[in-house]
VOMI-988510 format. One record per residue (C-alpha): x, y, z. Coordinates in steps of 0.1 Angstrom, whole numbers, plus 5000, padded with zeros to 4 digits. Layout:
N
XYZ;...
***
This chain:
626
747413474468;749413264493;753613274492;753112844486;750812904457;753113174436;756212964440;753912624427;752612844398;755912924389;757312604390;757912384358;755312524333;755812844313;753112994334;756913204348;756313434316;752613574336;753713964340;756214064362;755014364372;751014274375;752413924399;755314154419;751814344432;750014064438;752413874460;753514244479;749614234489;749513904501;750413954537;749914234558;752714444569;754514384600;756014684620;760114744606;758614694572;758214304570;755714104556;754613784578;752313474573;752813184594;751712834584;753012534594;756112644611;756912824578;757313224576;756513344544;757913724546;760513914529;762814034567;765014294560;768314264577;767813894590;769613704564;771913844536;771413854503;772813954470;770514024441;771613894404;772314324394;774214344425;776614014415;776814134384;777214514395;780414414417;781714134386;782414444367;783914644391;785914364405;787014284364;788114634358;790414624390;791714294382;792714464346;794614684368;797014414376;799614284354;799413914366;795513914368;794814074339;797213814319;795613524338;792713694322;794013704288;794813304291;791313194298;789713444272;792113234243;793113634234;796713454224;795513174209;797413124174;794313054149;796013024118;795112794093;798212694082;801812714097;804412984097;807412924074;810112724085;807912484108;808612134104;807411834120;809111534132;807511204133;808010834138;809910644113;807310384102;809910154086;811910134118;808710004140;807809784110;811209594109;810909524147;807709384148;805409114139;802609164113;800009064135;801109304164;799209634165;798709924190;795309934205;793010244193;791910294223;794410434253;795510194277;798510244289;799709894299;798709764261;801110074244;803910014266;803809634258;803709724224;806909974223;809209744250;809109544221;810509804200;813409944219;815110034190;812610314178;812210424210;816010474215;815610654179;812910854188;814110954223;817411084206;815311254182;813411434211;816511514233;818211664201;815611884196;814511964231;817711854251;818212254262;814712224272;815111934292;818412084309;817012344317;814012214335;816311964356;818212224365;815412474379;814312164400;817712134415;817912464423;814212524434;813612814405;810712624385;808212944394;811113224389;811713054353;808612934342;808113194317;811713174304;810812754300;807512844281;809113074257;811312754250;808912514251;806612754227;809412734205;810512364204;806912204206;805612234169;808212004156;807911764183;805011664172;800811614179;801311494214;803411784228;801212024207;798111904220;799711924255;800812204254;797512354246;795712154272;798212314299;797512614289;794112664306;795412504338;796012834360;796312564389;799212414374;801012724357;801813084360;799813354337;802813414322;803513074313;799713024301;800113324278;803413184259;801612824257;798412994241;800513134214;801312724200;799912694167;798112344161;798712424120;801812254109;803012204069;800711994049;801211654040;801811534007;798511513988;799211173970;799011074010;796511204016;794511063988;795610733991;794410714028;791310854012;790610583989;792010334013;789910424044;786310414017;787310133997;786810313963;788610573940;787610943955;785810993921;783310763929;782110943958;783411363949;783011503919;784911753930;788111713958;791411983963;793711963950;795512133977;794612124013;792212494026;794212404066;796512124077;796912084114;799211824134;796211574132;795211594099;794511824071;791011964055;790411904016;787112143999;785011923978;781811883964;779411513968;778911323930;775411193948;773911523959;776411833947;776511893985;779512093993;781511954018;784611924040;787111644039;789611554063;792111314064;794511184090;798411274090;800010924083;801910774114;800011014141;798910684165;802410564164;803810934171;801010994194;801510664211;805510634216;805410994229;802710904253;804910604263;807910824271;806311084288;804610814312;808110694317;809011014326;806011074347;806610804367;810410954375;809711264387;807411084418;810211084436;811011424427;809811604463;809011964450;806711814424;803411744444;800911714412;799811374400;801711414365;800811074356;797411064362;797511434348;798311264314;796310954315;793011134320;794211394287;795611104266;792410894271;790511234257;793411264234;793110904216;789310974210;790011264190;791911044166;788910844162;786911054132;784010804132;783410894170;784411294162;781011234134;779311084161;779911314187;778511624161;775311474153;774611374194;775411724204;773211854175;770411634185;770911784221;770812134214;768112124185;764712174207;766212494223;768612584204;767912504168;769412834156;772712684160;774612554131;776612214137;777812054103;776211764094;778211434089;778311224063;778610894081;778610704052;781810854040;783210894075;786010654085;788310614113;790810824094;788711014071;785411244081;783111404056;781111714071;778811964059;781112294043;780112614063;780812974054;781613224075;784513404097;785313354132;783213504161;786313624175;787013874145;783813954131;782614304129;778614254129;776514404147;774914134161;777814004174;776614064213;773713844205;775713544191;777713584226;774413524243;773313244223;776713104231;776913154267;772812984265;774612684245;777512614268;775312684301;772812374284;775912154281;777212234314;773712184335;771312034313;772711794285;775911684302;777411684270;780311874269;782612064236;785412034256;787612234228;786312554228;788012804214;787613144190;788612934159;785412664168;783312974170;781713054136;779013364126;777713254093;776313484064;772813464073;773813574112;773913214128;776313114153;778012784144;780612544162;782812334149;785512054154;783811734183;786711524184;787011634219;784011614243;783411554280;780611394298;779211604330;777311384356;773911504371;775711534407;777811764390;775111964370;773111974403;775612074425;776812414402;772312534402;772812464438;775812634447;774612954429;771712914445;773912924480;776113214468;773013454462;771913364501;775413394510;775013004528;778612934533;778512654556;776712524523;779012614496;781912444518;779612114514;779512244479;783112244470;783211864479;780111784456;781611964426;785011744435;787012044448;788111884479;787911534481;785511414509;786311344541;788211674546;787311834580;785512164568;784812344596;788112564597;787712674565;784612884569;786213184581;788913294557;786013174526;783213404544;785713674544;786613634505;783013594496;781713864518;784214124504;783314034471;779814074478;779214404494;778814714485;780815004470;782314854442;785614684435;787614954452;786414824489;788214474482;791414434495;793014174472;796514134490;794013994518;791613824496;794313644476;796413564510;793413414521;792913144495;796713084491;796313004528;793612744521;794812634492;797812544514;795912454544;793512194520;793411944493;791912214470;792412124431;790912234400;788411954384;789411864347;786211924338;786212294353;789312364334;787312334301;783812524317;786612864328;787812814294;784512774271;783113044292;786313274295;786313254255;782713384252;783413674279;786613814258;784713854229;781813954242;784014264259;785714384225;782114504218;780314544250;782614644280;779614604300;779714264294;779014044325;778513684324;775613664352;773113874334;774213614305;774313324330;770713344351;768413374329;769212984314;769712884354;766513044363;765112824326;766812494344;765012604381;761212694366;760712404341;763012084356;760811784375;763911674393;763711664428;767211794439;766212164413;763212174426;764612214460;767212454445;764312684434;762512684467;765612744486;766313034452;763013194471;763213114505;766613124516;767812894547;765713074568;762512964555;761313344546;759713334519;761013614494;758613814466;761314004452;763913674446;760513514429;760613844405;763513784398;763713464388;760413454366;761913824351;765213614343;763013314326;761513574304;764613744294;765613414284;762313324268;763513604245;766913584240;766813204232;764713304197;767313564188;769613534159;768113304139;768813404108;766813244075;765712964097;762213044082;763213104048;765112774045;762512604066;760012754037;761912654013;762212304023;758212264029;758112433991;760512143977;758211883996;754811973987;755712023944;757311693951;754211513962;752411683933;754711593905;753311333885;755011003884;757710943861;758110623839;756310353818;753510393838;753010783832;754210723795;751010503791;748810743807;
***
């Protein structure tokens, strides 16, 4: 069997699940050995042979081998091992309600309302130019709410003027976290929420600082329920008791958004979660946007501040004003569900009532169960995996991204599902994008760095136009001590991490918004995947899906991908890389049916309730005659 014939047969059918073993012999005896051990076929200017020593590569065991040797010696170190910590969410505060003492400050509704026109509203969608027409108008509760700010953050402020002066932002940045950590809650849903999003940006702050920002709670005292239910009513149009028989009365969490009523559906008996909006959030959320714009804008001139700040914030407060759009949060569940159902049906997203779903107010489907992050099953490991499968489709198949991933959004339910919850924040991932990560893999494994260089601009790394060539050397030398052999203990990190500070400084390097959430979503999974598997490594987790994406995709750009998987840049064709990635398809082949827990039970059920339906005589006048 010709080398072009076993890469076309394992292209994108399921004919990759033929066995291993029986097609590893077949494609060994399909050339005859060449003297130093290779195997050789020429045709058409093509070498199909596996040439030992020509062109380096790592194996997927051997990535994975040196991932866990080079994790245990990053645990070593203080700083790394916290940088660690921060992407896993280990700090993250998951409480569902706040601690005591917490208070929240808000706008004062009756201020903005006495300075403005009726027919003058904030847009509820962010655009900058619209909110600050709106609040130049209102310089009165800006004045008011910027006092209210500086008396409750003024040290803050001082303090962080001051370490610019004196050049000491990096030797005080944990001291201004601790502060910041401390202040935030009660400045309201803006400076939580941006807090947390800073808190996964290793490009922007220390580990130290990462880990004191990670410990913000999003849970802040309820609301008053007479509030809340009058939003209720007023956002339906009807008294509550026409829709639940059954609502509260008390609030089961209450974060700086909104809080999350238990109640039960008067048309069905459906058991469901309600959640309504804190009053006065767009106009806290807005104003605060406003100032910190301002404020943005300011520090421009500041020299030792070399980060866009403004776009920083106008690219999270675009993401931000979605998430207080609960019609869109409904609509983003049931798109991501329809997504994920054809390969990953095992996994639970709540179902939205749309019909009692309103800007301010979303009705989802109740879910039992505890978080991933503390459960004790057994079959934790395997809800990991399903996990890591559900974020790798989002990342390089859908393009449809949870972009709030955390261990609280992580559920196992009773019957051993995994669940995730909460899609008021989600990110769309263009094709180039999804492309460019199969392909860059695929370059790593042949150790192409002239390619990955090329890669870094695709995946919006460096911007383009950047003169590359100097900046092969120092990656080759991170990569390649990485990548050999003898374990962890052969890399010189002082040099490794002097090398990319160097070309961090030498280029335009920056850290995509979107990669931010994919090191977090995945960082999440790995930490609690290693409080019951130390042997955890993402890439055995990883391949299998990519090798999925390379066997069964039509596209031309993976198709190339897979025949470069197997033939490198050299044009040698490779049996043992083909093993390995029709092994890799069938190890997902199996691990994509795992916990799936009374799927067929339920789906039993369901036919059961269907077919005594259909035979149930009718009901009425008609049946009474008969």
């Amino acid at each position: 069997m010709s080398a072009t014939f076993a890469l076309s047969a394992a292209a994108p059918v399921g004919r990759a699940a033929a066995t291993s073993t029986s097609l590893r012999q077949r494609l060994l005896k399909s050339s005859p050995r060449q003297p130093g051990g290779a195997r050789r076929t020429a045709r058409g200017g093509t070498v199909y042979a596996r040439v030992s020593g020509t062109e380096r590569t790592s194996t997927t065991s051997q990535i994975s081998s040196q991932i866990k040797d080079i994790r245990a010696q990053m645990e070593e170190d203080e700083d790394l091992n916290t940088l660690m910590a921060g992407l896993r969410g280990t700090n993250i505060d998951d409480s569902d309600f706040a601690a005591d003492g917490v208070k929240m400050r808000v706008v004062d509704l009756g201020k903005i309302k006495a300075e403005g026109g009726d027919d003058d509203r904030l847009p509820l969608y962010y655009d900058p130019e619209l909110i600050a027409q709106y609040w130049r108008r209102r310089p009165g509760a800006v004045a008011q709410r910027i006092l209210q700010l500086s008396t409750i953050a003024g040290s803050f402020i001082t303090g962080i003027i001051a370490d610019l002066v004196t050049n000491k932002t990096s030797e005080n940045s944990v001291k201004r976290a601790i502060q910041l950590r401390e202040i935030v809650t009660s400045l309201g849903p803006a400076y939580i929420k941006l807090g947390q999003a800073l808190s996964i940006r290793p490009d922007i702050l220390s580990p130290q600082a990462m880990t004191e920002l990670q410990k913000l709670c999003d849970k802040v005292p309820s609301f008053d329920n007479k509030i809340a239910f009058d939003t209720l009513e007023r956002e339906l149009g009807c008294k509550w008791q026409d829709i639940y028989s059954e609502l509260g009365p008390d609030p089961v969490a209450a974060a700086s958004l909104g809080q999350v009523y238990k109640g039960k559906l008067k048309s069905n008996g459906d058991i469901v979660a309600v959640k309504v909006q804190r009053p006065a959030v767009l106009e806290t959320v807005s104003i605060d946007l406003y100032i910190l714009r301002r404020v943005g804008v300011a520090l421009r001139s500041v020299p030792q501040i070399n980060t866009d700040v403004v776009g920083l914030l106008d690219e999270w407060a675009e993401r931000f004003f979605e998430e207080l759009d609960y019609v869109k949060e409904g609509d983003n569940a049931t798109k991501f569900a329809a997504s994920i159902k054809d390969d990953l049906p095992q996994v639970v997203v709540p179902r939205t009532y749309s019909e009692y779903t309103r800007r301010k107010v979303i009705t989802s489907q109740w879910l039992d169960g505890e978080k991933l992050s503390q459960s004790t099953a057994d079959d934790v490991g395997d809800l990991v995996n399903i996990g890591v499968i559900c974020y790798l489709k989002q990342l390089l198949d859908t393009g449809f991204f949870h972009a709030d991933p955390h261990p609280g959004n992580l559920i196992r339910t009773p019957d051993g599902r995994l669940a995730i919850l909460d899609f008021g924040l989600m990110t769309n991932i263009d094709d180039n994008i999804k492309f460019g990560m199969i392909e860059a893999i695929a370059h790593l494994i042949h150790r192409d760095y002239d390619a990955i260089v090329e890669d870094f601009v695709t995946l919006d790394f460096i911007p383009e136009g950047v003169d590359l060539k100097p900046i092969l050397p120092p990656l080759a030398r991170v990569f390649d001590q990485a990548l050999e052999g003898g374990g962890a203990k052969n890399i010189n990190f002082q040099e490794v991490a002097a090398d990319l500070a160097q070309i961090t400084f030498d280029y335009p390097f920056r850290i995509p918004p979107y990669f931010a959430l994919i090191i977090r979503a995945i960082g999440v999974l790995e930490g609690i995947a290693l409080v019951g598997n130390p042997e955890f490594a993402l890439v055995d987790e990883a391949y299998p899906y990519i090798s999925k994406r390379l066997l069964t995709d039509d596209s031309p750009r993976l198709r190339e991908s897979l025949r470069y998987m197997v033939y490198g840049k050299g044009q040698v064709f490779d049996a043992d890389r083909l093993i390995d990635v029709l092994e890799a398809f069938e190890t997902f082949s199996v691990a994509s049916r795992t916990s799936r827990g009374n799927m067929e039970g339920e789906a039993a059920a369901a036919a059961t309730t269907a077919t005594s339906r259909e035979a149930r005589p009718p009901r009425g006048p008609a049946a009474a005659a008969a």
